[in-house]
Backbone as CSV, one residue per row, in Angstrom:
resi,resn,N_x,N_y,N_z,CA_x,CA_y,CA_z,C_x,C_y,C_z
1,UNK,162.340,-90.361,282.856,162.970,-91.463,283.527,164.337,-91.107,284.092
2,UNK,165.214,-90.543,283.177,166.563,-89.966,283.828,166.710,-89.079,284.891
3,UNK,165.714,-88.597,285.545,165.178,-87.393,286.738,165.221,-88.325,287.501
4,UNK,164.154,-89.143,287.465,163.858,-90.183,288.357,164.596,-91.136,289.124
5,UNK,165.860,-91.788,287.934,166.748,-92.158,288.336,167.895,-91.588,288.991
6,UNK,168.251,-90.056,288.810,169.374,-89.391,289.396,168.623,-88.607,290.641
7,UNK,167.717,-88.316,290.752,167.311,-87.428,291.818,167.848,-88.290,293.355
8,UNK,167.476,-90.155,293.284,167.639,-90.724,295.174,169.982,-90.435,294.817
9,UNK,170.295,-90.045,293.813,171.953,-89.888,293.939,171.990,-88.568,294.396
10,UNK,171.986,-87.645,293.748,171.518,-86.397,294.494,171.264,-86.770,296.480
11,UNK,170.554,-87.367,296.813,170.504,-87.517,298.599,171.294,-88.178,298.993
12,UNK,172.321,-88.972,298.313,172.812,-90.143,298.917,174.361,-89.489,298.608
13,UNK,174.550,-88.745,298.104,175.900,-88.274,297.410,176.183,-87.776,298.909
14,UNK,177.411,-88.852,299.578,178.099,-87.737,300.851,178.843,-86.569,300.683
15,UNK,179.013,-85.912,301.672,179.845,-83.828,301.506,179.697,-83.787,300.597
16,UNK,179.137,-83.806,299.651,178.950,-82.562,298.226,177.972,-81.854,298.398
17,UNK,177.628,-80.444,298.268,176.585,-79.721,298.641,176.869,-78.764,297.620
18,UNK,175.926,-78.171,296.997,176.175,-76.903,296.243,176.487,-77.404,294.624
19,UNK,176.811,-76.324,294.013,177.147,-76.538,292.680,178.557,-76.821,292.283
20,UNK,178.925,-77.689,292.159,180.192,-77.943,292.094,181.314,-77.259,290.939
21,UNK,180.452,-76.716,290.000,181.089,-76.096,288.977,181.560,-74.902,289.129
22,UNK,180.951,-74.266,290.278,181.703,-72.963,290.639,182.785,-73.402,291.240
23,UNK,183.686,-73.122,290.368,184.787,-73.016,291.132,185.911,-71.566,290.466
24,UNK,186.799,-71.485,291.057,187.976,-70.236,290.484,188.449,-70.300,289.296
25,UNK,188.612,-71.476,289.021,189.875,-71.404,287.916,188.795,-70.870,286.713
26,UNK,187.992,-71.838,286.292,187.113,-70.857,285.019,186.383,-69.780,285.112
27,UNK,186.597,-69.287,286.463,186.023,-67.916,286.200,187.054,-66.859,286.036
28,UNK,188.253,-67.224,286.723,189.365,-66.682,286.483,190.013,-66.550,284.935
29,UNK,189.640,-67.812,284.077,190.171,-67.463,282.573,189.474,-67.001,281.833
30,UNK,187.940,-66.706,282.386,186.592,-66.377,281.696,187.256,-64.799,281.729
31,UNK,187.893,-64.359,282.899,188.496,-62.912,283.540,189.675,-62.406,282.695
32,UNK,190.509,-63.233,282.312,191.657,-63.415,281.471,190.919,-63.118,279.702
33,UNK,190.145,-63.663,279.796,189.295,-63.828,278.320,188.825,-62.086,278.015
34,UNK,187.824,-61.713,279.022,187.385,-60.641,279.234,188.490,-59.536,278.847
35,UNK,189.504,-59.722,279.286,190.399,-58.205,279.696,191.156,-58.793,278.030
36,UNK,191.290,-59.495,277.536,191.890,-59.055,276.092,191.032,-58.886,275.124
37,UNK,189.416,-59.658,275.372,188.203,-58.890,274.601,188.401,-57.354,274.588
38,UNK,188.576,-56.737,275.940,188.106,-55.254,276.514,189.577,-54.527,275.399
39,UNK,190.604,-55.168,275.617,191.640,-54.602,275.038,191.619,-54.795,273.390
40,UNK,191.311,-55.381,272.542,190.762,-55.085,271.646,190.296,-54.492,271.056
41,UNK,188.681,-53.995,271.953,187.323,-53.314,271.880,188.167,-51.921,272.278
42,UNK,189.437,-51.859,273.138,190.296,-50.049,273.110,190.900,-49.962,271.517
43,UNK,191.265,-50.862,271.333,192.352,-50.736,269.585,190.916,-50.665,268.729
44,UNK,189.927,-51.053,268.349,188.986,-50.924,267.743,188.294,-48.931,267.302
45,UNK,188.228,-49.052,269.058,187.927,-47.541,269.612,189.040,-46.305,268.999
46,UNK,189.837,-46.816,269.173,190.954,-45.750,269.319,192.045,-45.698,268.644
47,UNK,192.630,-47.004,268.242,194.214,-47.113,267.268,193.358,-47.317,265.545
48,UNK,192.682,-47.600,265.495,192.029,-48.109,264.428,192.206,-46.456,263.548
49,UNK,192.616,-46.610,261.891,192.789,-45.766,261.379,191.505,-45.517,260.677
50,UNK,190.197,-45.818,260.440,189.323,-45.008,260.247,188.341,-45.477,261.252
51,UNK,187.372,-44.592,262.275,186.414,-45.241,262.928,185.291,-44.038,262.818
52,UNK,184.039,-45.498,262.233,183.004,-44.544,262.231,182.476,-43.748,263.323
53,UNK,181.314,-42.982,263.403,180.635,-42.716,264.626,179.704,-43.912,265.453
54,UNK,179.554,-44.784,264.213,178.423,-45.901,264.900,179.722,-46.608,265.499
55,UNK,180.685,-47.270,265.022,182.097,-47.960,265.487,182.242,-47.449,266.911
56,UNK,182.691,-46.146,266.921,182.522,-45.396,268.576,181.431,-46.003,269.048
57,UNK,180.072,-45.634,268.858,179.101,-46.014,269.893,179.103,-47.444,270.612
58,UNK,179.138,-48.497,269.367,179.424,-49.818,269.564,180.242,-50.376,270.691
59,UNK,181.523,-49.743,270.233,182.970,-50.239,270.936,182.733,-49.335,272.330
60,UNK,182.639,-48.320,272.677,182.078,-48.076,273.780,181.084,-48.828,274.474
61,UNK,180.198,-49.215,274.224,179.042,-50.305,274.409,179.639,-51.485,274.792
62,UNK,180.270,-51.798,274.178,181.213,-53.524,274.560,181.783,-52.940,275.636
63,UNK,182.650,-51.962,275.372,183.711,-51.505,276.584,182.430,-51.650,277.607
64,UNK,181.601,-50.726,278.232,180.968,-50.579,278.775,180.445,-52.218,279.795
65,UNK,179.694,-53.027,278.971,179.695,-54.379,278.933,181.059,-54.968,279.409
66,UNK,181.661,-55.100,279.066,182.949,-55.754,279.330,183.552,-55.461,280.886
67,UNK,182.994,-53.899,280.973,183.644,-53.777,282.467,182.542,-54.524,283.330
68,UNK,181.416,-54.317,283.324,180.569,-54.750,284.352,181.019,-56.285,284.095
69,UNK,180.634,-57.082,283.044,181.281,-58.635,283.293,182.609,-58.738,284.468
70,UNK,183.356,-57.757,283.891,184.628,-57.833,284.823,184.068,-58.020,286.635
71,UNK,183.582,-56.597,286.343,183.222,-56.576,287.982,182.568,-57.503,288.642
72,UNK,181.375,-58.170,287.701,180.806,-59.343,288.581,181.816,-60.759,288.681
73,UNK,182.965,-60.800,287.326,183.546,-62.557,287.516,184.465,-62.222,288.810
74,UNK,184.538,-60.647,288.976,185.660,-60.506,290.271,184.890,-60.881,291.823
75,UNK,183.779,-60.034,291.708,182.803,-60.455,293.171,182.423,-61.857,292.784
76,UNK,182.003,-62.604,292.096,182.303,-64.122,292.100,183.317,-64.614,292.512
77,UNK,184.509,-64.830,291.989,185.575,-65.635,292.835,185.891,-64.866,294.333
78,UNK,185.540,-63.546,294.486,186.157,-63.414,295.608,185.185,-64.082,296.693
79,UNK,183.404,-64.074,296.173,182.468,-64.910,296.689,182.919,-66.507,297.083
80,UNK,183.724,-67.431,296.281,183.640,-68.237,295.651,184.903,-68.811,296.881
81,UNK,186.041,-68.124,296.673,186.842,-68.009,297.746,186.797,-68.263,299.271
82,UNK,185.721,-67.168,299.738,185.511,-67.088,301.163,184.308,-67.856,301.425
């Protein structure tokens, strides 16, 4: 029933088109979020006074992860932007 009822708002809704939730700002703190995860996942890696070999593999792995997130929330807003 709730489909039914929101779908004729959906056609009738003037200039709104698209997903409205994309927008900059939360992808931008999602970006902010990311880069002190990533910085962490370096002190984990590297300042940390005992690290196993599995610890390395791991924290490399996040690192790894962490950059590609980066790279896509960046081609998003710059998408998002233009």
């Amino acid at each position: 029933m709730p489909v039914a009822w929101h779908s004729p708002c959906l056609f009738c809704s003037p200039g709104t088109k698209g997903n409205l939730t994309e927008t900059e700002l939360p992808l931008a703190a999602s970006l902010v979020l990311t880069v002190a995860s990533a910085l962490l996942s370096v002190y984990f890696l590297l300042w940390q006074t005992l690290v196993l070999w599995a610890d390395s593999v791991l924290s490399a792995t996040l690192l790894v992860l962490h950059g590609l997130e980066a790279i896509l929330q960046v081609v998003a807003i710059a998408a998002f932007i233009s």
